[in-house]
FIKEVO-44618 format. One record per residue (C-alpha): residue number from 1; x, y, z. Coordinates in steps of 0.5 Angstrom, whole numbers, plus 500, padded with zeros to 3 digits. Layout:
NUM X Y Z
...
//
This chain:
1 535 543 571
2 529 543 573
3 526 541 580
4 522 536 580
5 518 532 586
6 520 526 587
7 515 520 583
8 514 514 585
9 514 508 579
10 509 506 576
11 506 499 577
12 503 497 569
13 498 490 570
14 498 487 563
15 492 484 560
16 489 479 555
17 483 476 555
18 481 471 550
19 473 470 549
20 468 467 545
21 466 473 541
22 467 481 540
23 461 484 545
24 459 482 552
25 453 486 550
26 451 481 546
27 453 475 551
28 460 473 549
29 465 471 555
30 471 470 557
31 474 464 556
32 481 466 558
33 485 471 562
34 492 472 563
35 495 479 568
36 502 480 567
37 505 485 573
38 510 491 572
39 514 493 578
40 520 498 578
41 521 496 571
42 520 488 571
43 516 483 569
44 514 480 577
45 508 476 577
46 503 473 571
47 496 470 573
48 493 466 568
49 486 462 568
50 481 458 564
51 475 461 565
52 468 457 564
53 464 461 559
54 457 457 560
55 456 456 552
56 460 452 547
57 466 455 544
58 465 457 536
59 469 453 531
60 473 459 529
61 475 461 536
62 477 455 537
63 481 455 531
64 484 461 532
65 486 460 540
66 487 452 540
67 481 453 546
68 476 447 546
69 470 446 550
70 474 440 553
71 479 444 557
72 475 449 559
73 470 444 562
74 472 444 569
75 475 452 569
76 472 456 574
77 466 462 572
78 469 468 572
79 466 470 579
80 470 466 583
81 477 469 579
82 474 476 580
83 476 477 588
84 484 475 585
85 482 481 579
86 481 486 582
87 486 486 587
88 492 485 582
89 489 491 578
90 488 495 584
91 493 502 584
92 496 500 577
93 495 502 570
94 491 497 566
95 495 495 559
96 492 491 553
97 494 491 546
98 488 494 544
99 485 497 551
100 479 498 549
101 477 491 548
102 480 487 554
103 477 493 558
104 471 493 556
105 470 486 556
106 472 486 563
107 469 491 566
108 463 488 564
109 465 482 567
110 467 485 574
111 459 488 574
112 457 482 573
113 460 479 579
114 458 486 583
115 465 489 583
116 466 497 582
117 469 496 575
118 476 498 574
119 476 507 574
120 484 507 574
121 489 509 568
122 489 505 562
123 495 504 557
124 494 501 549
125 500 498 547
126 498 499 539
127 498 506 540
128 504 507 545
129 508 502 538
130 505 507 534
131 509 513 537
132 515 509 539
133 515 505 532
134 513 509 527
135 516 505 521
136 513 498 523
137 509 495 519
138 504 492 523
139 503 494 530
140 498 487 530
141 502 483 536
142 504 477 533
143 508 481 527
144 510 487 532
145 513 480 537
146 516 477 530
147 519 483 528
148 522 485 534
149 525 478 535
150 520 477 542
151 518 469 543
152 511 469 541
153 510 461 543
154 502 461 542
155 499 467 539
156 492 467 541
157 492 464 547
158 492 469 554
159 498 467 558
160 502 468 551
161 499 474 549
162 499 478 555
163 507 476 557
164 509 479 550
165 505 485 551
166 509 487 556
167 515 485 554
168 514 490 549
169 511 494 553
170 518 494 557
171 521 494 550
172 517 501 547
173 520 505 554
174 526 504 554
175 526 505 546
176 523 512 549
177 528 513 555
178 533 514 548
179 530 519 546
180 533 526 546
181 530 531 552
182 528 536 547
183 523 530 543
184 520 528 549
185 518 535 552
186 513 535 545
187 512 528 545
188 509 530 553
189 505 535 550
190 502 533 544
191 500 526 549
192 495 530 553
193 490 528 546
194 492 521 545
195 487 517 547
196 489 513 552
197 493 516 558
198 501 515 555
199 502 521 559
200 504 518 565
201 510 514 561
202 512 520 558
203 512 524 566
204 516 518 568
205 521 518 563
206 522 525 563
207 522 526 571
208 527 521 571
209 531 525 565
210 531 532 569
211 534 528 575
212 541 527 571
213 545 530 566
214 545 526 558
215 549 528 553
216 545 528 546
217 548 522 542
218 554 522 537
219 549 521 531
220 543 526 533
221 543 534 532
222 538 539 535
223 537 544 529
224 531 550 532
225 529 545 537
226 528 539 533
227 532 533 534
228 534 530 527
229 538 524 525
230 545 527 522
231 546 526 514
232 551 519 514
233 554 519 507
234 551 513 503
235 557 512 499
236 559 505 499
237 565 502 498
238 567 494 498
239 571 489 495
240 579 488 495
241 577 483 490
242 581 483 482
243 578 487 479
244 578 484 473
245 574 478 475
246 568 475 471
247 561 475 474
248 562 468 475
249 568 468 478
250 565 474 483
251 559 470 485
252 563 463 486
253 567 466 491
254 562 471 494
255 556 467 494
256 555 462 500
257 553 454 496
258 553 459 489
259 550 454 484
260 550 457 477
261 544 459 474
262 546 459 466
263 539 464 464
264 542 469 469
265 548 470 465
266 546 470 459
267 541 476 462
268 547 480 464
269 551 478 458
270 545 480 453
271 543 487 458
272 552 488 457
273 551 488 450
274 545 492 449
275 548 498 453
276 555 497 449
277 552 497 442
278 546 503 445
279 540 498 443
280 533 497 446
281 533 490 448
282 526 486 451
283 528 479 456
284 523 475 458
285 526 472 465
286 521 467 468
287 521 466 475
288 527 462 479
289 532 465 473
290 535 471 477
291 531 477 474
292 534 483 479
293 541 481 480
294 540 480 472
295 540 486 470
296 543 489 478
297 550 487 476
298 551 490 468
299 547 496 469
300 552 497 475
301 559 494 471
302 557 499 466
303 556 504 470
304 563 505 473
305 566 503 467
306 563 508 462
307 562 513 468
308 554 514 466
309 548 512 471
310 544 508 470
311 537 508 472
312 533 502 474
313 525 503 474
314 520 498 478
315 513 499 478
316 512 499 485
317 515 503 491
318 515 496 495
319 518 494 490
320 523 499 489
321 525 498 497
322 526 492 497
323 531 492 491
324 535 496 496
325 534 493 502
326 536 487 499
327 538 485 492
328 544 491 493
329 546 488 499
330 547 482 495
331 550 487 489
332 555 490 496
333 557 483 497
334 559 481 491
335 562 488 487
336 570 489 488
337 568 497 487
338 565 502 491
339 559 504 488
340 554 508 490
341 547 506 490
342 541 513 491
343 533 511 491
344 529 517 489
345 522 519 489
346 517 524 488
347 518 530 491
348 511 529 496
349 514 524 498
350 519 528 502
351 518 532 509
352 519 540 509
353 521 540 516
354 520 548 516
355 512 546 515
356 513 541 521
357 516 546 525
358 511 551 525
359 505 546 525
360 508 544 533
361 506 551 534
362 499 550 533
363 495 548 539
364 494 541 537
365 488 538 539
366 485 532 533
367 488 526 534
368 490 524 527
369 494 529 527
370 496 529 534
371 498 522 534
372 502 523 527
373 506 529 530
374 509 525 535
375 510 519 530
376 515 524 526
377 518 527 532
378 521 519 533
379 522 518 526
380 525 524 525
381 531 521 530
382 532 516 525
383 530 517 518
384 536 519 513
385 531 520 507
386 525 524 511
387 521 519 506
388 514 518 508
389 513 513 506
390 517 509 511
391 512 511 516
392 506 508 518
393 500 513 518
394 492 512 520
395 488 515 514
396 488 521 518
397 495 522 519
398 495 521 511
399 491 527 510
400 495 532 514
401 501 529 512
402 498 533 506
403 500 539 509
404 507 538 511
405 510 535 504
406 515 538 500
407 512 541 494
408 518 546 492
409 518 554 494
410 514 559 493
411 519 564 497
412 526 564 496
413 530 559 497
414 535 562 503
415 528 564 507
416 528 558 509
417 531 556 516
418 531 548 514
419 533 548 506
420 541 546 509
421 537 541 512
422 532 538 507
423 531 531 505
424 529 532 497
425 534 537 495
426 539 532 500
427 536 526 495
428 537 530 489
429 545 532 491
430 546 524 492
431 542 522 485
432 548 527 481
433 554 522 485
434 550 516 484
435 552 510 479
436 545 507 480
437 538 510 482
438 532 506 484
439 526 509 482
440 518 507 481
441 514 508 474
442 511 513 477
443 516 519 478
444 519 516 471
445 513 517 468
446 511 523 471
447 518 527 470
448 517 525 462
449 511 530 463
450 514 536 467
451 520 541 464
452 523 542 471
453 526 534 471
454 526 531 478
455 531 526 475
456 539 528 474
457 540 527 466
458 541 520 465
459 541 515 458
460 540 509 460
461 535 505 463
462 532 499 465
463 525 499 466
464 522 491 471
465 516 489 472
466 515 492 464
467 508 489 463
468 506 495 468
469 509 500 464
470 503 501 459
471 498 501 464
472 503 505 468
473 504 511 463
474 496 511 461
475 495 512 469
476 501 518 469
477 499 521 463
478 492 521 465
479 488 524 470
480 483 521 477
481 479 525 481
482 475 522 486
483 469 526 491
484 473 526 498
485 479 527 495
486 475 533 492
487 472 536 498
488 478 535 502
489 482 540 498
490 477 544 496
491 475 545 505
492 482 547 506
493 481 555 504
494 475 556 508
495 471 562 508
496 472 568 512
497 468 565 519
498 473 559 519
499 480 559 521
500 481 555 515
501 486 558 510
502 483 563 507
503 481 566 514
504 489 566 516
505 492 569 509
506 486 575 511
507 490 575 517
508 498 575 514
509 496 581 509
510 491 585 514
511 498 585 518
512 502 587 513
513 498 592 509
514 497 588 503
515 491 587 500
516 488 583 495
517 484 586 488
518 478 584 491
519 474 586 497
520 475 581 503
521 468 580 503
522 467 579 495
523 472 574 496
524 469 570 502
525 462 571 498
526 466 569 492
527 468 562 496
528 462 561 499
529 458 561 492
530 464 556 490
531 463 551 495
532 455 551 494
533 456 550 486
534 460 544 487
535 456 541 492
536 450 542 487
537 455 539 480
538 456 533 484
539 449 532 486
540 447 533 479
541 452 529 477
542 450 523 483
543 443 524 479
544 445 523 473
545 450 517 474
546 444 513 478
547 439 515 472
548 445 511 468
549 446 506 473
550 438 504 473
551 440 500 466
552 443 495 469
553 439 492 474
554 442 488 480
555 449 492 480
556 451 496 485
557 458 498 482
558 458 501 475
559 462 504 470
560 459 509 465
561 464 511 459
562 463 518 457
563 465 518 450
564 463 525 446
565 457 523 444
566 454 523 451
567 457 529 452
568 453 533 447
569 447 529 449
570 440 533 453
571 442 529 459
572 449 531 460
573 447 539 458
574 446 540 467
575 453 537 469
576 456 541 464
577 453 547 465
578 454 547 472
579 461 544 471
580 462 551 467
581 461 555 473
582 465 551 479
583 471 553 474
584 470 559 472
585 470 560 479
586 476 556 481
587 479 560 475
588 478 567 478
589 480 565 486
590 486 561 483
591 488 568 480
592 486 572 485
593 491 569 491
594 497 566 486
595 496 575 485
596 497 577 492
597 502 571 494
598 507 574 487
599 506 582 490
600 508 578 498
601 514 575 494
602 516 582 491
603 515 586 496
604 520 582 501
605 516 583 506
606 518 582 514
607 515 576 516
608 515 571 521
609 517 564 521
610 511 562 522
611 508 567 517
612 513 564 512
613 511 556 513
614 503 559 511
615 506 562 506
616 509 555 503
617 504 552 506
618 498 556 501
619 502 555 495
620 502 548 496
621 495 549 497
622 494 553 491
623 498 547 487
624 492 542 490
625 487 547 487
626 491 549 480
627 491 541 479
628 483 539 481
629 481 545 476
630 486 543 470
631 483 536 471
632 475 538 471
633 476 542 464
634 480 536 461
635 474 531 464
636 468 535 463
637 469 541 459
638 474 540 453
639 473 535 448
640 479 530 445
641 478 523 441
642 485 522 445
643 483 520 452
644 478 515 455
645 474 518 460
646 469 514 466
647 466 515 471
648 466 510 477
649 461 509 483
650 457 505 488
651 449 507 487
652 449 505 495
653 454 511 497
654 452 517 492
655 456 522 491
656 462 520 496
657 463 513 491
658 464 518 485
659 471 517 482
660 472 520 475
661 478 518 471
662 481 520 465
663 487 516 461
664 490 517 453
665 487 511 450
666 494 509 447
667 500 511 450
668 506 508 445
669 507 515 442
670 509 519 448
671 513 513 451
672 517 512 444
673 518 520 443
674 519 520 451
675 523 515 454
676 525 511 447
677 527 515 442
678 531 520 448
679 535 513 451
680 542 511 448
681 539 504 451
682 532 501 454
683 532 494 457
684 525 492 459
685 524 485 462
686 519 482 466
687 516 474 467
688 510 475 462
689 511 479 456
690 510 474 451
691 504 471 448
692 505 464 444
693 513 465 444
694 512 472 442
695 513 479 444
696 510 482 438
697 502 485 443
698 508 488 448
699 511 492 444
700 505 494 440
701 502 497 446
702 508 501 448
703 510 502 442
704 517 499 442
705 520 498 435
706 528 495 432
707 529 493 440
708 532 486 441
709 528 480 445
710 530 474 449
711 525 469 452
712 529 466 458
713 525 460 461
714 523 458 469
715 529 453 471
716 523 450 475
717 521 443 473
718 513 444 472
719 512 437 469
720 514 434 476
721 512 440 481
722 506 442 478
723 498 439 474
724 493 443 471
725 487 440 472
726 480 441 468
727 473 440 472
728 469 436 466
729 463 436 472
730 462 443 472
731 458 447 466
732 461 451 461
733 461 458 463
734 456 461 457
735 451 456 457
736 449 458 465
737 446 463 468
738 452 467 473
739 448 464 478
740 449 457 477
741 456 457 475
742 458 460 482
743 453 454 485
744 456 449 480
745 463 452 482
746 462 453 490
747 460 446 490
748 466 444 487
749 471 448 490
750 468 445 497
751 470 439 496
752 477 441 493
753 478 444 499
754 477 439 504
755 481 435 500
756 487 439 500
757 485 441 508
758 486 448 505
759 492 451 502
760 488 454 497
761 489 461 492
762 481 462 489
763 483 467 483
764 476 471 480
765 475 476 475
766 470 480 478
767 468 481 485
768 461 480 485
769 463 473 483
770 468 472 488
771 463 476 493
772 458 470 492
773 462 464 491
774 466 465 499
775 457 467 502
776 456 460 498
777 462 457 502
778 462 460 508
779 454 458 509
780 455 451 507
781 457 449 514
782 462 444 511
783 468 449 511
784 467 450 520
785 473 448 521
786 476 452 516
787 479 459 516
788 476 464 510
789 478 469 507
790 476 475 502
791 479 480 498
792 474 487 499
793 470 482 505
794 476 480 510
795 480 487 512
796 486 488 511
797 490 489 505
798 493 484 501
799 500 484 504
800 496 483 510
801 491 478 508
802 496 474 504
803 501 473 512
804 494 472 515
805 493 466 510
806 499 463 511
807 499 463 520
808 492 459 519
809 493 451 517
810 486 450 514
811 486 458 510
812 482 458 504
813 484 465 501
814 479 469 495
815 482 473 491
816 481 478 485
817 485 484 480
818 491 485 484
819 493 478 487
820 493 475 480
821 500 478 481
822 505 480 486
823 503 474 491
824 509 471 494
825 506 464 498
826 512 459 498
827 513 453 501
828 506 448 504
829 503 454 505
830 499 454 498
831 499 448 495
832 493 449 490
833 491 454 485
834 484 455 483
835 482 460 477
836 474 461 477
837 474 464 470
838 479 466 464
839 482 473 466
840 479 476 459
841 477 484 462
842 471 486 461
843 468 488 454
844 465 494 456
845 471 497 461
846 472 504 458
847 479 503 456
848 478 496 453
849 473 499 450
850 475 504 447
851 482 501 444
852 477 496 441
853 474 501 437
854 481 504 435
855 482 496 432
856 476 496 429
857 477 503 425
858 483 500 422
859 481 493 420
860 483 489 426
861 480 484 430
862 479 486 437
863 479 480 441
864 485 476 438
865 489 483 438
866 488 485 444
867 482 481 449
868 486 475 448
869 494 477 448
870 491 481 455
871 488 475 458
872 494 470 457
873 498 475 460
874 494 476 466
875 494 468 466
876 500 467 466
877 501 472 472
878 496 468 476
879 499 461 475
880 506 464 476
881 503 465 484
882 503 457 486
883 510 455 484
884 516 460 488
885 522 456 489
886 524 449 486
887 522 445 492
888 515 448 490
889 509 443 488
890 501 444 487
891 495 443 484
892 492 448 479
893 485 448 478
894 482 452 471
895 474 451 472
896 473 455 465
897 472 450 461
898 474 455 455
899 480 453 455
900 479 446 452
901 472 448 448
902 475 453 444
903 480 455 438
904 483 460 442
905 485 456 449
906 490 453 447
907 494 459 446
908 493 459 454
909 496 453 455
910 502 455 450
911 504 460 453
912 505 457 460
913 510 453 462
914 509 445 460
915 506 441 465
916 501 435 465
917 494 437 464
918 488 432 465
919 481 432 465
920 476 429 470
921 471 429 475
922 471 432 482
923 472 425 484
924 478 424 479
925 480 432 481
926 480 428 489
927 485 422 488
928 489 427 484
929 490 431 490
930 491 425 495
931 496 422 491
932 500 427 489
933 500 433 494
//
């Protein structure tokens, strides 16, 4: 044991301001100020007080704190409170979630009032929830003090915040004082490059651990210094039940108030049938049906009485988690069989903890990958899939993960000291035992494509969410490169005068007497001549696409098809020249290293662990290289009638907003040849497949022939939950400048939001238009007291922006693309859904464009055989987003005019559940609102 001198604890002061805006320097001021006091381990004492800012308080910080001017009229100013500040702050460690804010705002405050600002040591509590928990979701307060159960009485007022800081501050050090000694020794090391001082918290945990003898815990092993998580069995065994009961009988006897859902059997027995019979079978089950249990229990039944596994294909892998974490629970529950369920994903999903191990060795001074390491070293401790995607990394921690993920061997198997370890081979172990594998669209599609199957065999599959499966399979089979992304891999190898990649192989070899074909200095000049023709590619190609985008004037972001004529055109001959020699280039590194990696293997050389990690770790690298090399041939220098390519960027940030993208135009051949034709039994459903009753566009897209379908309606009652009502006072979209419809619709909009005091979805079709209308909104100054919010303006994600619109009483959420679907608000919290124009795509997208002309070739209409059928389509997703759960009402708003004035919008109204829908004004639209809502 370590002698240690004795320490004295910590004393933490805990702080929260509330203020009138983000910078003093421009004259913000503390509006309240509340200080919690940690001594020996417990909350001891909190000071709180109103301070008076000297100016009136801004109607969104009202709004958010519940603070008027009223109740800080008669508050002191903040220089009569310094003298009591100060003194709690002396000796202690300054804590806030967010340091720097709370801090600098104080310190800015304490000058003022002629104090020598606060010099001590100071704690940030989102970094300190980064290490302690890496997995949150958020590390925003509010949702840290909710997921953790900690009573958050009034978020954004001082007194409230600062109270539940500490507490989780309390809470992260004793969920550290857990970890094994061997974990937090590191942790104390890599702490030194964080960039508050979390140093002292790991000093004091570890001076009082080296005091006392602790046994590891039972569920932990220490293999090669790292601590890990023991490998539990996932086998799951429930049930003393008959087992010759119905679902019915199951569910009637399992499920609390269980209320018979007629759809969801006839699902289940439909699915039965088609997995008995071999058949491919398409179900149409609207929202409130029962769609994941529906298909959940017959894939399952079928599973254990055929002794086959089934697959189960979501679109995304939140989705696919969420099918774990909650509808197998419910599976658990009812099942009167052990039955064992396996989530499966891409191998770069997973952690090669032989890598990891070696990068602890490195002298770590960049905080991303600092920060990140330490956030694995937790994790570690409680992860039993090593699957990164339960962490919550920086965009930087992403970056590095690069290094560390699995990418299969390039040595043999047994030279690594972790493979008994390893969590993909582990995650493929338990797929060949499962009855059930959860996967995403993503690794199915990409296992189709490659020889070395990711997947255990299997012949029966059910694919949700299966109105992504064609625009899936086009990304998957297709290809993406992006500038970044680019210079990113590329930068990796360096030359010889960096300690890059490269340098560091010419070290492994130099060392072993291994040497390449060409000279070291042939291949460093070889390299940097590489590096200096892609920048010139890309500067031409930046030219060339600005040149472009002087056609279209007023539009910052564009997309420019490459078709085969612009490829043979005089404009494009630089690109494709220069393109040429990057490969070329490309082509002849790749060579020269995947040469001298074969001759490392087949000499069996002596290495080192640290010098086999490199090895794995150029291997992935060269993996990277091989990739970005075959997608710029395919892109840029291979000519194919099969493949929609386009280029992609915002003329204000060139070169870095290139994105270049490739797809098949069509993808139903690979998919009937791959997956259909290959399957005893398919079943595809979702809540929007049909377009007029039928399913004939979707099954054309994916090329889907002889399968069954059933369209299985919502129970809820939209005559009585919902109305769709018309403007009449608003112009038709057509006969108007874009201008003046968005003054005509924003206008329009106010009024409506006034009207349903917020609680509003506002759907777009393009973000300029969303852009403009929530400027036109925001500056009218008759929203103050509402909360706006904007998809690509607010930051934040759209999970995040979705739970930010639900927190706020009066919130009026914009929204585009994504959020037509996969937004689930029920309840109160949004009460009218407005669209802003039908969502037809727009005619000159590359792949619309591209399949239009395949249509037009054959002798079909391209509107009425794909424009449309996709536009309804996506309608009915996005009406799909007001009425969640029987209880549910609202107001849906279709300001395109389009879908009374033409032939074709009825089609839109019929494919939508009935519901009573009116034409009016904006006076009529009101009485509407204030009547019904």
């Amino acid at each position: 044991m370590k002698a240690v001198k004795k320490m004295d604890p910590l004393k933490f002061v805990v702080v929260d301001l509330e203020t009138t805006g983000n910078s003093p320097k421009r004259g913000e001021r503390i509006i309240q100020l509340s200080a919690v006091t940690i001594e020996n381990g417990k909350i001891t004492d909190q000071y709180t007080s109103f301070v008076s800012p000297g100016k009136p308080i801004p109607a969104f910080i009202e709004e958010l704190t519940g603070i008027n001017d009223e109740m800080v009229r008669d508050a002191p100013v903040f220089e009569e409170i310094a003298p009591v500040v100060h003194k709690i702050l002396e000796g202690a460690v300054f804590v806030a979630h967010n340091v720097n804010f709370d801090l600098s705002f104080l310190q800015a405050e304490l000058e003022e009032s002629g104090y020598v600002p606060f010099d001590g040591p100071s704690v940030d509590t989102v970094e300190l929830a980064k290490v302690a928990f890496p997995s949150a979701d958020s590390f925003k307060l509010s949702e840290l003090s909710s997921t953790l159960d900690v009573s958050h009485v009034r978020p954004h007022q001082a007194d409230s915040d600062a109270y539940v800081t500490a507490e989780i501050l309390l809470y992260f050090i004793d969920t550290l004082n857990g970890l094994p000694l061997v974990t937090l020794e590191k942790l104390r090391k890599l702490s030194n490059h964080l960039k508050s001082d979390l140093y002292l918290i790991f000093e004091q945990i570890l001076h009082d651990k080296y005091e006392r003898i602790e046994n590891l815990p039972e569920d932990l092993e220490v293999h090669r210094g790292l601590a890990i998580r023991k490998k539990g069995s996932v086998k799951i065994s429930t049930g003393k039940a008959d087992e010759g009961e119905g679902i019915e009988e199951l569910l009637k006897r399992t499920v609390p108030h269980y209320e018979r859902r007629g759809a969801q059997l006839d699902m289940m027995e439909s699915i039965t049938d088609a997995f008995f019979l071999s058949k491919n079978m398409v179900i149409e089950a609207g929202t409130g049906v029962g769609k994941s249990l529906g298909y959940l229990w017959p894939s399952l039944d079928f599973a254990i009485r055929k002794g086959e596994r089934v697959v189960i294909s979501t679109y995304t892998i939140q989705l696919q988690e969420q099918l774990l974490q909650q509808e197998i629970k419910r599976l658990e529950a009812i099942a009167p069989f052990p039955f064992k369920t396996v989530l499966l994903k891409g191998k770069n999903h997973y952690i090669n903890l032989f890598k990891f191990e070696q990068s602890l060795r490195e002298d770590e001074a960049q905080y991303d990958a600092a920060l990140t390491k330490m956030q694995i070293l937790v994790w570690l401790t409680r992860t039993e899939t090593g699957d990164m995607s339960e962490l919550n990394l920086s965009s930087g921690g992403q970056l590095f993960w690069n290094r560390l993920k699995q990418d299969g061997w390039h040595l043999p198997h047994h030279k690594d000291p972790w493979v008994s370890k390893d969590f993909y081979l582990s995650a493929r172990k338990e797929a060949l035992e499962a009855d059930l594998i959860i996967t995403n669209h993503s690794m199915l599609l990409t296992d189709v494509k490659m020889e070395k199957k990711m997947l255990p065999d299997f012949n029966y599959l059910v694919i949700d969410e299966a109105h992504h499966l064609e625009k899936a399979a086009r990304q998957h089979l297709g290809i993406m490169l992006d500038y970044p992304s680019i210079k990113f891999t590329v930068s990796q190898l360096g030359s010889l005068d960096q300690h890059q990649l490269y340098k560091r192989l010419d070290e492994l070899l130099a060392n072993h007497s291994v040497t390449m074909e060409l000279h070291p200095f042939e291949m460093d000049r070889l390299i940097t001549d590489f590096y200096r023709e892609l920048e010139e590619a890309f500067t031409v190609l930046a030219s060339t696409f600005y040149k472009q985008s002087k056609k279209r004037s007023g539009v910052n972001k564009i997309q420019w098809r490459l078709t085969e004529d612009v490829k043979k055109s005089r404009q494009w001959m630089p690109v494709r020249m220069i393109i040429e020699r990057v490969v070329s280039h490309m082509k002849t590194i790749e060579g020269q290293f995947r040469k001298v990696l074969d001759t490392v293997k087949e000499k069996k050389l002596k290495l080192t662990d640290p010098e086999k990690a490199f090895i794995e770790e150029f291997f992935s690298f060269l993996l990277d290289w091989n990739e970005l090399y075959s997608g710029l041939s395919t892109l840029f220098l291979k000519s194919s009638d099969e493949y929609v390519i386009w280029l992609e960027g915002d003329t204000r940030s060139l070169p870095n907003s290139l994105t270049i993208q490739g797809q098949p135009v069509t993808v139903s051949d690979q998919l009937r040849d791959e997956v259909f034709v290959k399957k005893e039994s398919v079943i595809l459903t979702s809540a929007t497949l049909t377009v007029s009753d039928s399913f004939d566009f979707f099954l054309r897209e994916i090329g889907l022939d002889g399968a069954g379908t059933l369209r299985l309606p919502s129970p809820f009652d939209y005559r009585e939950a919902t109305r769709l009502f018309i403007p009449s006072d608003v112009p038709e979209i057509q006969q108007v400048t874009n201008e003046e419809y968005i003054e005509a619709i924003s206008s329009h909009l106010i009024g409506v939001a006034q009207a349903t005091k917020g609680r509003m979805l506002i759907l777009f079709t393009s973000y300029d238009m969303l852009r403009k209308t929530y400027e036109l909104m925001k500056d009218s100054g008759l929203l103050e007291e509402y909360v706006l919010m904007a998809q690509g303006i607010t930051s934040g994600s759209r999970t995040r922006l979705t739970k930010n619109f639900q927190r706020f009483d009066k919130a009026i959420l914009f929204g585009t693309s994504s959020f037509w679907e996969g937004v689930d608000i029920p309840g109160e919290d949004l009460s009218c859904l407005a669209m802003v124009r039908l969502p037809f795509s727009p005619p000159d997208e590359p792949v619309t464009q591209a399949k239009a002309e395949i249509l037009k070739a054959a002798g079909k209409n391209s509107f009425s055989a794909l424009s449309l059928p996709e536009a309804i389509i996506r309608f009915k997703q996005g009406i799909g987003r007001l009425i969640r759960r029987s209880s549910d009402r609202g107001i849906i708003i279709v300001y395109d005019r389009r879908i009374i004035s033409t032939r074709y919008g009825k089609a839109f109204l019929e494919s939508i559940p009935e519901m009573p829908v009116q034409e009016g004004d904006l006076f009529e639209l009101i009485d509407q609102i204030e009547d019904w809502l």
